[in-house]
N, CA and C atoms as a LAMMPS dump frame, in Angstrom:
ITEM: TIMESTEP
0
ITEM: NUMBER OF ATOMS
354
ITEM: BOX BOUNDS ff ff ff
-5.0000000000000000e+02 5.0000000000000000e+02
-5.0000000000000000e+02 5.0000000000000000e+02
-5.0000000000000000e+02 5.0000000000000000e+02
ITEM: ATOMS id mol type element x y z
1 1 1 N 0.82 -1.199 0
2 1 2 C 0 0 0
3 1 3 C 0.864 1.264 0
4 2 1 N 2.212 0.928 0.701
5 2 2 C 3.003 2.158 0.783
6 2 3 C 3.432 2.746 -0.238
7 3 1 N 3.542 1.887 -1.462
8 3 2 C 4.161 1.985 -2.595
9 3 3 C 2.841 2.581 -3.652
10 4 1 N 1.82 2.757 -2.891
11 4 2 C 0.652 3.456 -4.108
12 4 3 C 1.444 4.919 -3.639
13 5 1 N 1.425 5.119 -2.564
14 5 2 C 1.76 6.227 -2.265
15 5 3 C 3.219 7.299 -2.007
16 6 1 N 4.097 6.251 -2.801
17 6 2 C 5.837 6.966 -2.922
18 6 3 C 5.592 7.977 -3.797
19 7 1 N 4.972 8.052 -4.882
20 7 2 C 5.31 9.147 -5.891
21 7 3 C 4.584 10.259 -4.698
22 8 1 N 3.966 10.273 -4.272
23 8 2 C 3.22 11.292 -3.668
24 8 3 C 4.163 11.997 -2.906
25 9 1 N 4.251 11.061 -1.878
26 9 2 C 5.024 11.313 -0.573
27 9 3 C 6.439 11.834 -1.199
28 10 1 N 7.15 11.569 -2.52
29 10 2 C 8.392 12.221 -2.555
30 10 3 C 7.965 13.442 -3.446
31 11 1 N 6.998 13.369 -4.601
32 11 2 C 6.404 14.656 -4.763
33 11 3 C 6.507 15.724 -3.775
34 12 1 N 5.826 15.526 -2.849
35 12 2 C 5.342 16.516 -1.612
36 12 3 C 7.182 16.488 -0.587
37 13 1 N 8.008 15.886 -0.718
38 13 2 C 9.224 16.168 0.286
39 13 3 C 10.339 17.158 -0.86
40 14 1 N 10.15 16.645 -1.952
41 14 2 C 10.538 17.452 -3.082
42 14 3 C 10.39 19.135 -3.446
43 15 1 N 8.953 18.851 -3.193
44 15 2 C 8.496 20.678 -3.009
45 15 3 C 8.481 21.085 -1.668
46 16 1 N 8.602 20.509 -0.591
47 16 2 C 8.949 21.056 0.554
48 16 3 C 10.542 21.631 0.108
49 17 1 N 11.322 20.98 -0.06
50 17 2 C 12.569 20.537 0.132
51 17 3 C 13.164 22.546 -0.796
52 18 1 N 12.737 22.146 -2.274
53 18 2 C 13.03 23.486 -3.463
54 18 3 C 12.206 24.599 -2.57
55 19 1 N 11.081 24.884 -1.767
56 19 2 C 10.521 25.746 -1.542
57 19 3 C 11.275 26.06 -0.27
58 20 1 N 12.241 25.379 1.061
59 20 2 C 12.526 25.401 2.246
60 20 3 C 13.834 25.978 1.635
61 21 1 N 15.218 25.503 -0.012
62 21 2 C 15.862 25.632 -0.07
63 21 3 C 16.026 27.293 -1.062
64 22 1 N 14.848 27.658 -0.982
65 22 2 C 14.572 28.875 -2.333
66 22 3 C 14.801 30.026 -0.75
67 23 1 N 14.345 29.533 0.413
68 23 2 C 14.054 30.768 1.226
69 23 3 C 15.459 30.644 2.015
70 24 1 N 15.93 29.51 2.154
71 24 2 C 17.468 29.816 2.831
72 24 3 C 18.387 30.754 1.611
73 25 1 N 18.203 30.454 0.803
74 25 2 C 19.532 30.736 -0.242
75 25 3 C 18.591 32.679 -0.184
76 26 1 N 17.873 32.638 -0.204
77 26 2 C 17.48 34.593 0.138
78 26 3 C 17.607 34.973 1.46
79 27 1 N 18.019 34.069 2.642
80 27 2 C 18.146 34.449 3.585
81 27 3 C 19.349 34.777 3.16
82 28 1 N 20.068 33.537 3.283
83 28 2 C 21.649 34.14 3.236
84 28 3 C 22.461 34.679 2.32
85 29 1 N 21.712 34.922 0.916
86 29 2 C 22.522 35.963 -0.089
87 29 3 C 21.993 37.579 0.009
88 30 1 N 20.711 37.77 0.72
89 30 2 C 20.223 39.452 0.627
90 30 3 C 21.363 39.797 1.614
91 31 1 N 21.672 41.273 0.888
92 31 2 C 22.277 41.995 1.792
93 31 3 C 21.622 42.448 3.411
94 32 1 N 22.156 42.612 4.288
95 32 2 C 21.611 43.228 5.723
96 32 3 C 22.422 44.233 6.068
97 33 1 N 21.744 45.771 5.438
98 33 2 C 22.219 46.636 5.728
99 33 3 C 21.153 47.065 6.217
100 34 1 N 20.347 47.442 7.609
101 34 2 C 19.259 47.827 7.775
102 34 3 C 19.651 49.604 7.942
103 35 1 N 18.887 50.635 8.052
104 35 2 C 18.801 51.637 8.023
105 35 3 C 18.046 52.099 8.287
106 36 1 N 17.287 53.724 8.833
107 36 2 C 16.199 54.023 9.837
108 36 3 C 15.076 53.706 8.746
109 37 1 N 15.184 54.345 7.43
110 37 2 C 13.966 54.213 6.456
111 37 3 C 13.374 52.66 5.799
112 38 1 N 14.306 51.659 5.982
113 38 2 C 14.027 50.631 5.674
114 38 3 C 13.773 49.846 7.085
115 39 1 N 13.985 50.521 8.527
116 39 2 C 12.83 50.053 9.484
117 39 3 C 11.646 50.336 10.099
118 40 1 N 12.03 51.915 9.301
119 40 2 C 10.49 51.998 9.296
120 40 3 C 9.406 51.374 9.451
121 41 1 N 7.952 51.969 9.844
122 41 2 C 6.783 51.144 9.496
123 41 3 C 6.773 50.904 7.941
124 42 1 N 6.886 51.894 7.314
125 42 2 C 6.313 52.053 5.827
126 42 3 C 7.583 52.451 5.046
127 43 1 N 7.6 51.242 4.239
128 43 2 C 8.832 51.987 3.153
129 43 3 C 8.613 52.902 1.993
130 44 1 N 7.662 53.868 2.29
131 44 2 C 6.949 54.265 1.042
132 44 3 C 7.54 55.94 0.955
133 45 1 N 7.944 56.209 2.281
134 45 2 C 8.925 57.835 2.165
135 45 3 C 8.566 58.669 3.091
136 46 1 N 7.357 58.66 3.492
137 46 2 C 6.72 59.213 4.4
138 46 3 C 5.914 58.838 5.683
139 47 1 N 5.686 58.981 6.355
140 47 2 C 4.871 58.55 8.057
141 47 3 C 3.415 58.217 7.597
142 48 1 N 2.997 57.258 8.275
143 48 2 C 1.084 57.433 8.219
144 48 3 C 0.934 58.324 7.874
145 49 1 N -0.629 58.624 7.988
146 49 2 C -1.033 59.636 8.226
147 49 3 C -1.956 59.816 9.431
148 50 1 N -2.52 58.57 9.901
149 50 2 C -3.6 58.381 11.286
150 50 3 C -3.088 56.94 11.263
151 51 1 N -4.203 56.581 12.637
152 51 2 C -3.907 55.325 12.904
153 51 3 C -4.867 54.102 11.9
154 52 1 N -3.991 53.492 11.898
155 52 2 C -4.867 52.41 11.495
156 52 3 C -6.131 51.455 12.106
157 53 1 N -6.434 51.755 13.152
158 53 2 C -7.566 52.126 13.091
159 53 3 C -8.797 52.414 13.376
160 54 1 N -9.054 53.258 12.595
161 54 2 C -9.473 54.756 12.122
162 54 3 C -10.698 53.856 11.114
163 55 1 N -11.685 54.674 11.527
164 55 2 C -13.066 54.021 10.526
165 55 3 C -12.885 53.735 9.046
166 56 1 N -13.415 53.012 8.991
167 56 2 C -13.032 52.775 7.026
168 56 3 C -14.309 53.069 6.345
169 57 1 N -15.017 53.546 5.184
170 57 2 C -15.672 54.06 4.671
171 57 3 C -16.078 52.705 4.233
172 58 1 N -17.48 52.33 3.868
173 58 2 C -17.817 51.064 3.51
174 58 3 C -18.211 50.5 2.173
175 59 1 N -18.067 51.94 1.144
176 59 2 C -18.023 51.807 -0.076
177 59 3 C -17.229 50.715 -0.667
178 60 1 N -15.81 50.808 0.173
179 60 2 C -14.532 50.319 -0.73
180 60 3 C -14.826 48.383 -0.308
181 61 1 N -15.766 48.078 0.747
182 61 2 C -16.033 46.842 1.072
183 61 3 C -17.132 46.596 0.101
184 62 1 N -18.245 47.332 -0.318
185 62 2 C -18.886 46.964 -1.197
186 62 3 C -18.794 46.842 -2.554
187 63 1 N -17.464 48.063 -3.09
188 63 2 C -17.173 47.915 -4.787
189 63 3 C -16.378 46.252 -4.511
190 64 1 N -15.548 45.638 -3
191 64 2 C -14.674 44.43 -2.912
192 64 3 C -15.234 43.538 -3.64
193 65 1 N -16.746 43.314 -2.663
194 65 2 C -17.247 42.057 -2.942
195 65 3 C -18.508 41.998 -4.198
196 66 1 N -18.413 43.7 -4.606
197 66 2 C -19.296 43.053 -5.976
198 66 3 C -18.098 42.931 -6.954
199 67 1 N -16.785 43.304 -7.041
200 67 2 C -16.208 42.893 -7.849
201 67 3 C -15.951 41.244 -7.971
202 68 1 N -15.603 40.78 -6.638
203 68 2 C -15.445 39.252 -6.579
204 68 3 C -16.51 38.982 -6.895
205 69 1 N -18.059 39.038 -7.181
206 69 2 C -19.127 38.372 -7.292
207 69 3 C -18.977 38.308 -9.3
208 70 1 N -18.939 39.567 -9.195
209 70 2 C -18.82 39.448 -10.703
210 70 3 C -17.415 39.1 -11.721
211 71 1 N -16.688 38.868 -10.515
212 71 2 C -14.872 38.299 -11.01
213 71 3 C -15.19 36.765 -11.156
214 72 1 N -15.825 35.774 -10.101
215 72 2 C -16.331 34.865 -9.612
216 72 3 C -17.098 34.005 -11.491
217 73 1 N -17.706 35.223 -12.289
218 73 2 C -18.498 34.877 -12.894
219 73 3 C -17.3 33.783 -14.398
220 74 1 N -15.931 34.643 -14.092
221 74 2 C -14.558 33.993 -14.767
222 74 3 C -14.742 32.78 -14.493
223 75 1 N -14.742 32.482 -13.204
224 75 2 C -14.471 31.209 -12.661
225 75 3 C -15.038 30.171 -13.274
226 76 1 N -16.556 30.478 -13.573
227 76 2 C -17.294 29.546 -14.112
228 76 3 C -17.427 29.277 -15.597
229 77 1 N -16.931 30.731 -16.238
230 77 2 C -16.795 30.468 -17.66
231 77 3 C -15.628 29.28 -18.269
232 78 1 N -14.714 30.003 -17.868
233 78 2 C -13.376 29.317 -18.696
234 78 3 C -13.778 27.67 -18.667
235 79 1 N -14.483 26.897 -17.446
236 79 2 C -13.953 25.536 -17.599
237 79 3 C -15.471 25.189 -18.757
238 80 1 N -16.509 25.746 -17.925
239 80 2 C -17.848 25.529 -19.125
240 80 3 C -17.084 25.656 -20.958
241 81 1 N -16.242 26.902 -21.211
242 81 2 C -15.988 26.828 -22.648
243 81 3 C -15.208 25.908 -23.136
244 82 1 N -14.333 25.461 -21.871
245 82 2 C -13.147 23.813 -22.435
246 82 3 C -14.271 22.856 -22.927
247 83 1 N -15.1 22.569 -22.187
248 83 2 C -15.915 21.599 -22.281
249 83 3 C -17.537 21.815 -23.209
250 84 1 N -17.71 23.284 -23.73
251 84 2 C -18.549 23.39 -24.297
252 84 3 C -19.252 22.694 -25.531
253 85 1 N -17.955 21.928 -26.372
254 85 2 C -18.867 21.241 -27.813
255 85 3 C -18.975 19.759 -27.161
256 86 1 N -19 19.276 -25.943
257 86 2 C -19.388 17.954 -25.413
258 86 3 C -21.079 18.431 -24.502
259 87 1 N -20.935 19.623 -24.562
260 87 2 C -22.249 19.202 -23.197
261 87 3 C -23.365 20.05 -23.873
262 88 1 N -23.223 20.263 -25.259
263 88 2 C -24.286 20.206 -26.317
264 88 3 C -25.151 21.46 -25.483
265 89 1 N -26.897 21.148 -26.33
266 89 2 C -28.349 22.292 -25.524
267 89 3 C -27.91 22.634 -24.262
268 90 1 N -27.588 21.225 -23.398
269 90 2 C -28.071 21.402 -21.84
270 90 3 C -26.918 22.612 -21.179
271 91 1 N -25.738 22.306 -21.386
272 91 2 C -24.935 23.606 -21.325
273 91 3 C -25.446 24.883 -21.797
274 92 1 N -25.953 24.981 -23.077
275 92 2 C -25.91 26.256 -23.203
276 92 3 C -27.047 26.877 -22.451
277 93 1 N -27.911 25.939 -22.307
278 93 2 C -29.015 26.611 -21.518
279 93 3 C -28.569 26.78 -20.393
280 94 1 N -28.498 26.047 -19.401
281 94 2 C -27.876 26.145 -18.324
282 94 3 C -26.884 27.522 -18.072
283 95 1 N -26.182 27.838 -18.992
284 95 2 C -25.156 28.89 -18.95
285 95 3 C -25.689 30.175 -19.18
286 96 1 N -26.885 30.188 -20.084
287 96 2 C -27.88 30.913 -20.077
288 96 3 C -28.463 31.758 -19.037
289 97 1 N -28.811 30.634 -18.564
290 97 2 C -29.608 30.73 -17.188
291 97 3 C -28.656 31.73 -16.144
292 98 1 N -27.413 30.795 -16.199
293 98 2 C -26.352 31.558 -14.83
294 98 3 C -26.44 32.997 -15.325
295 99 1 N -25.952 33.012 -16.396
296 99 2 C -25.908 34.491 -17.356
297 99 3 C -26.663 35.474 -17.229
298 100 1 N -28.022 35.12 -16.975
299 100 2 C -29.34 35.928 -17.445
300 100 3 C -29.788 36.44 -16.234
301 101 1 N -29.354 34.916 -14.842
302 101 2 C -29.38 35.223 -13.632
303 101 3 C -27.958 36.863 -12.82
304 102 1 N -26.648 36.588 -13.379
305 102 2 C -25.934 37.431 -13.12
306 102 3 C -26.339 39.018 -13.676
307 103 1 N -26.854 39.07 -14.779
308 103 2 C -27.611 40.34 -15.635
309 103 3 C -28.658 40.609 -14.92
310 104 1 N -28.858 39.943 -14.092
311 104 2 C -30.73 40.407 -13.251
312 104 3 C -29.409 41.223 -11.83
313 105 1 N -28.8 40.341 -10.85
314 105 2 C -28.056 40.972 -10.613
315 105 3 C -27.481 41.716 -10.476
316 106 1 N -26.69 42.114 -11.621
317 106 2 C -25.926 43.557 -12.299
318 106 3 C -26.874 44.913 -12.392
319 107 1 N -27.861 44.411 -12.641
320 107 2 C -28.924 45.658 -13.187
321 107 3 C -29.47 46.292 -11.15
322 108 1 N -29.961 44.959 -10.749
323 108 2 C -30.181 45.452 -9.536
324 108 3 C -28.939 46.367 -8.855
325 109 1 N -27.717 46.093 -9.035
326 109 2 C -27.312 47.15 -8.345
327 109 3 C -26.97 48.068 -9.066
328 110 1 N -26.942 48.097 -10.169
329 110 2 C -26.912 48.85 -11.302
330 110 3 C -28.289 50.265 -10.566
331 111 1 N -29.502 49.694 -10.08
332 111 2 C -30.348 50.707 -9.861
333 111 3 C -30.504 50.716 -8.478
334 112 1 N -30.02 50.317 -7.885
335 112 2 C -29.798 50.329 -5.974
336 112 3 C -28.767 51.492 -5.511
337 113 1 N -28.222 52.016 -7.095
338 113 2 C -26.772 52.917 -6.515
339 113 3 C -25.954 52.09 -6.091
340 114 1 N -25.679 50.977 -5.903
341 114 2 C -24.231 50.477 -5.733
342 114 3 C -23.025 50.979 -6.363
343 115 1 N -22.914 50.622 -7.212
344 115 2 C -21.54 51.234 -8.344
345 115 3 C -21.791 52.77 -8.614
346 116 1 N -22.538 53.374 -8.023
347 116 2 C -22.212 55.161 -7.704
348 116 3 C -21.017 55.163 -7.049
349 117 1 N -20.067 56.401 -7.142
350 117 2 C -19.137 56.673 -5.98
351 117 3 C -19.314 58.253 -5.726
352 118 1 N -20.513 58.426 -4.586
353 118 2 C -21.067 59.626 -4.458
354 118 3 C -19.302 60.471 -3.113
């Protein structure tokens, strides 16, 4: 039984092994010259500006997750089109459907003011 499972088990010690040996060899070839601006909080040139945190406006959580809803909609295309000239009517209807369902969707927030940025 052990032997269904060698390719696996050295698969998986293999990519441990290149991924454990990728982060030593950047440990020990980056330079370590630390300096006040590179210990900074922020390497970006300048200080905060407030604390973090500080209320967040809830727009930028709602453009998040309608983008993932409608990013999400990728997800389902690409493998439906690999497989599209095997799964004939019932696919396309079906895809239809998701489609027609995401466009009902879109429109609703389309008229809810969502995608305003007042």
């Amino acid at each position: 039984m052990l032997e269904n499972y060698l390719p696996i088990l050295i698969f998986i010690f293999v990519g441990m092994a290149i991924g454990m040996a990728a982060l030593a060899i950047g440990y020990f070839l980056s330079p370590k010259k630390p300096y006040p601006e590179k210990l900074s909080a922020y390497e970006c040139g300048f200080d905060a500006f407030n604390d973090a945190r500080m209320p967040f406006d809830v727009r930028f959580y709602l453009v998040a997750i309608l983008f993932i809803i409608f990013d999400l909609e990728t997800a389902f295309l690409v493998p439906w089109a690999v497989v599209f000239r095997t799964l004939g009517w019932f696919g396309m209807i079906s895809m239809g459907i998701f489609l027609s369902l995401l466009v009902v969707g879109f429109i609703y927030e389309w008229k809810k003011g969502a995608l305003e940025w007042e």
